[in-house]
One Martini backbone bead per residue (centre of mass of N, CA, C, O) as a GRO file, in nm:
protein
  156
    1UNK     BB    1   0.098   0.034   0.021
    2UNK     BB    2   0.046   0.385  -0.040
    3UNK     BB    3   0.090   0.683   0.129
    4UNK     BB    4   0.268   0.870  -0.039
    5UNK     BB    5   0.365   1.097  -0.278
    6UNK     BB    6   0.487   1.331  -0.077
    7UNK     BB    7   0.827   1.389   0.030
    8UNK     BB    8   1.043   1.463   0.274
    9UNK     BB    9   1.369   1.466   0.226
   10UNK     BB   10   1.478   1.523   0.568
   11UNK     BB   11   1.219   1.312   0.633
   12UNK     BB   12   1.153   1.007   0.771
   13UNK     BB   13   0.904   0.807   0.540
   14UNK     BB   14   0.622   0.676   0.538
   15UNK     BB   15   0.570   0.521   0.167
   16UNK     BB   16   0.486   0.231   0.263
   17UNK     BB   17   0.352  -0.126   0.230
   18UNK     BB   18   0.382  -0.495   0.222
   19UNK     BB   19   0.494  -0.820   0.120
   20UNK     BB   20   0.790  -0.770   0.260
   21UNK     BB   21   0.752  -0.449   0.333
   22UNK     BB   22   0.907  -0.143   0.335
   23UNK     BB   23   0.906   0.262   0.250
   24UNK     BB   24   1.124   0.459   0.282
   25UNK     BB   25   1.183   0.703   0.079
   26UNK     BB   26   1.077   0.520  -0.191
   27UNK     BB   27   1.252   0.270  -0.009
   28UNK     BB   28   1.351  -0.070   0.003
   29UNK     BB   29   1.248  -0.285   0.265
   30UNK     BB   30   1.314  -0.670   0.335
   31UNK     BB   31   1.348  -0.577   0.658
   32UNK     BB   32   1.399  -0.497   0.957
   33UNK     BB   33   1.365  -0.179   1.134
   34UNK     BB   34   1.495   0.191   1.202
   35UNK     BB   35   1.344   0.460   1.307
   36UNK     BB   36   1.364   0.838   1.249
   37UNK     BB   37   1.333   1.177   1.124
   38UNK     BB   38   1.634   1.120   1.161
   39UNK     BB   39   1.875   0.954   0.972
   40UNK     BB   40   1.884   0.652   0.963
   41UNK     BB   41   1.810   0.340   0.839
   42UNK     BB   42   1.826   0.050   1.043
   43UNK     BB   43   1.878  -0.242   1.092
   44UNK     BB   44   1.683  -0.486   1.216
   45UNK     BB   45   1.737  -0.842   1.369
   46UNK     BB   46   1.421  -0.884   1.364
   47UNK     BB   47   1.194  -1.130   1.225
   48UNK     BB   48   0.998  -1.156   1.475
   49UNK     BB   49   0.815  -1.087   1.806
   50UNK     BB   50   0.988  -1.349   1.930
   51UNK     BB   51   1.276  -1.159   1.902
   52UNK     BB   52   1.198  -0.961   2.117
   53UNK     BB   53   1.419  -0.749   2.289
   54UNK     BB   54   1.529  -0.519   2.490
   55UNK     BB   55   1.753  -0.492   2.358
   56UNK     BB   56   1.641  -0.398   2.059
   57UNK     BB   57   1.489  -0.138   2.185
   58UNK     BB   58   1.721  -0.021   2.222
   59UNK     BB   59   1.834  -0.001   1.967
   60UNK     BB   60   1.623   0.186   1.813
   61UNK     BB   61   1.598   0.395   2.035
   62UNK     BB   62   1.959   0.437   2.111
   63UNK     BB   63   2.014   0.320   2.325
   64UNK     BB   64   2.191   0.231   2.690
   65UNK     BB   65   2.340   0.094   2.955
   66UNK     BB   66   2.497   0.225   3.201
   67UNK     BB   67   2.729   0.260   3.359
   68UNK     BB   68   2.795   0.093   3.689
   69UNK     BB   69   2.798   0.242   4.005
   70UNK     BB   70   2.917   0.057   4.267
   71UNK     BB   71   2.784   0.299   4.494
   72UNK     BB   72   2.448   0.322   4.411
   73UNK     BB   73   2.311   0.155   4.611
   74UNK     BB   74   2.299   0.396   4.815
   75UNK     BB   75   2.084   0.539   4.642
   76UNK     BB   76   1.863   0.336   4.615
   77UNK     BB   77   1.582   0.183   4.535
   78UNK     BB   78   1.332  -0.036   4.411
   79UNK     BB   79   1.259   0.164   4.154
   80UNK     BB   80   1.534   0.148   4.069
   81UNK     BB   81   1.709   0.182   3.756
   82UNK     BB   82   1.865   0.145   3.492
   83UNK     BB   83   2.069   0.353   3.355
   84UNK     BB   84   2.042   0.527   3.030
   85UNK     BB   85   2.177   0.634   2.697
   86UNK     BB   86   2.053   0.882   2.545
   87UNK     BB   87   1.832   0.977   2.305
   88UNK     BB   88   1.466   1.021   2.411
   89UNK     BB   89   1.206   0.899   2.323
   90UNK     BB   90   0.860   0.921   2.364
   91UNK     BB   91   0.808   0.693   2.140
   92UNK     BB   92   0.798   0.349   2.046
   93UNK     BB   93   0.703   0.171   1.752
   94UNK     BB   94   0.609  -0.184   1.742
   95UNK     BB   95   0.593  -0.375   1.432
   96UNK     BB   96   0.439  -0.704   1.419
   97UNK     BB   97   0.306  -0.713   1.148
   98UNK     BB   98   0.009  -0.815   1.121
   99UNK     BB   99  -0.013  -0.879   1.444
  100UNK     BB  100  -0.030  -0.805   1.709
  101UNK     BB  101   0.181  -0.782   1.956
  102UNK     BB  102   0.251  -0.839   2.263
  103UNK     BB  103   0.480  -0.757   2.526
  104UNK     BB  104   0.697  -0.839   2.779
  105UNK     BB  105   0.702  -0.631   3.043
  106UNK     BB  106   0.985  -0.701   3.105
  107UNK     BB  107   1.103  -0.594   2.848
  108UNK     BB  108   0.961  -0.279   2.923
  109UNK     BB  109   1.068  -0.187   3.160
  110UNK     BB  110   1.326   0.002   3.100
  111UNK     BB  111   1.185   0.198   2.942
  112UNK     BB  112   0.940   0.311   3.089
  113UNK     BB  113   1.136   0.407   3.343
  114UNK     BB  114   1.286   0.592   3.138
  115UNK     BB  115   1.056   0.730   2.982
  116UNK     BB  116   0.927   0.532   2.760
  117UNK     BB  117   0.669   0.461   2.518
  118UNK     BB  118   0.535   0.184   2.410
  119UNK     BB  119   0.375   0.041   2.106
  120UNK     BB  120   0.198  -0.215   2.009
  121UNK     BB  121   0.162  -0.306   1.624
  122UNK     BB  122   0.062  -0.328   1.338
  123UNK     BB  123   0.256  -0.219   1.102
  124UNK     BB  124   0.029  -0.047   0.958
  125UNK     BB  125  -0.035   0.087   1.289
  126UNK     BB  126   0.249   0.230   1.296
  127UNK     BB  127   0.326   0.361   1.042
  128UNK     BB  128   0.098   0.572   1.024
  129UNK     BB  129   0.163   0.685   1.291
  130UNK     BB  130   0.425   0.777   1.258
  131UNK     BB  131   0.363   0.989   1.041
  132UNK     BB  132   0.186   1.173   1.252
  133UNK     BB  133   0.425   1.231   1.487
  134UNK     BB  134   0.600   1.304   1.300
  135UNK     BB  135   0.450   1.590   1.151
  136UNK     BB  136   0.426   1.692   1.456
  137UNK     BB  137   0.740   1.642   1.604
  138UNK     BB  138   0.810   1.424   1.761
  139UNK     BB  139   0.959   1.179   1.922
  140UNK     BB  140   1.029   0.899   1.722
  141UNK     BB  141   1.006   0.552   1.666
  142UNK     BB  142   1.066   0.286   1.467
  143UNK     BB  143   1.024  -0.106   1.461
  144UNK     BB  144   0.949  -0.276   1.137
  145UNK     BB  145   0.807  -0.570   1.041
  146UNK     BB  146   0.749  -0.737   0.758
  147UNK     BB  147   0.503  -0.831   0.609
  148UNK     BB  148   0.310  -1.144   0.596
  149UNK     BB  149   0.210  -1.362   0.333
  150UNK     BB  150   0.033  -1.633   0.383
  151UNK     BB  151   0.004  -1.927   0.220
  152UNK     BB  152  -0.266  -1.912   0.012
  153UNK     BB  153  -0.353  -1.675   0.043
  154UNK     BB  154  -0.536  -1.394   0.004
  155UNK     BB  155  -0.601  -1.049  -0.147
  156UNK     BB  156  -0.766  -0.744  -0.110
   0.00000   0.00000   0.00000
């Protein structure tokens, strides 16, 4: 399906989606992607969403786990969680293919705490929310799976 037929080329937009493709500032990628509104689009290593890890999430978004200081302990609570390093964008939206796959708690939850707000929903309704997001200036990051129709499936 094709999105935008004028896109801003300072800015990634998603320009359409298909069975086994994403079209970045269109630009055909077959494999897993990750990108905000600057910068590079760059491969993610996630085939499904049962391949998807806190690290993977982390890779998309930018960030990574800062070293830890020895003595944090000492000024820690239970709510504590492990400090990111990286710029935070507001939201993560993880295009799970066909259909939205929720992930586990565990997963998102080094995200969450760090205030990144995680979103799973199916790759069609990631790329289309990215879109207006990027549109409105948000800071935003997709990390998008390529559909894939089943064997056998009829196309509507």
């Amino acid at each position: 399906m094709k999105l935008h037929t004028d896109t801003n080329s300072a800015l990634n937009t998603v320009t359409g989606y298909g069975d086994g493709f994403v079209e970045i500032n269109q630009t055909r990628f077959n494999h897993a992607i990750a990108f905000g509104p600057m910068g590079a689009v760059e491969h993610w290593p996630a085939q499904a969403a049962t391949d998807i890890t806190t690290a993977l999430l982390l890779q998309a978004a930018g960030l990574k786990f800062a070293p830890l200081d020895p003595m944090a302990f000492l000024d820690a609570t239970e709510s504590t969680g492990p400090s990111l390093e990286g710029t935070r964008p507001e939201v993560l939206l993880v295009g799970t293919g066909n259909r939205q796959c929720m992930l586990s708690h565990t997963i998102l939850l080094p995200l969450l705490k760090a205030g990144v707000g995680v979103e799973c929903m199916s790759t069609q309704a990631a790329a289309r929310t990215y879109n207006i997001l990027m549109a409105e200036g948000r800071q935003v990051i997709a990390a998008l799976l390529p559909e894939h129709t089943a064997p056998g499936a009829s196309s509507s």
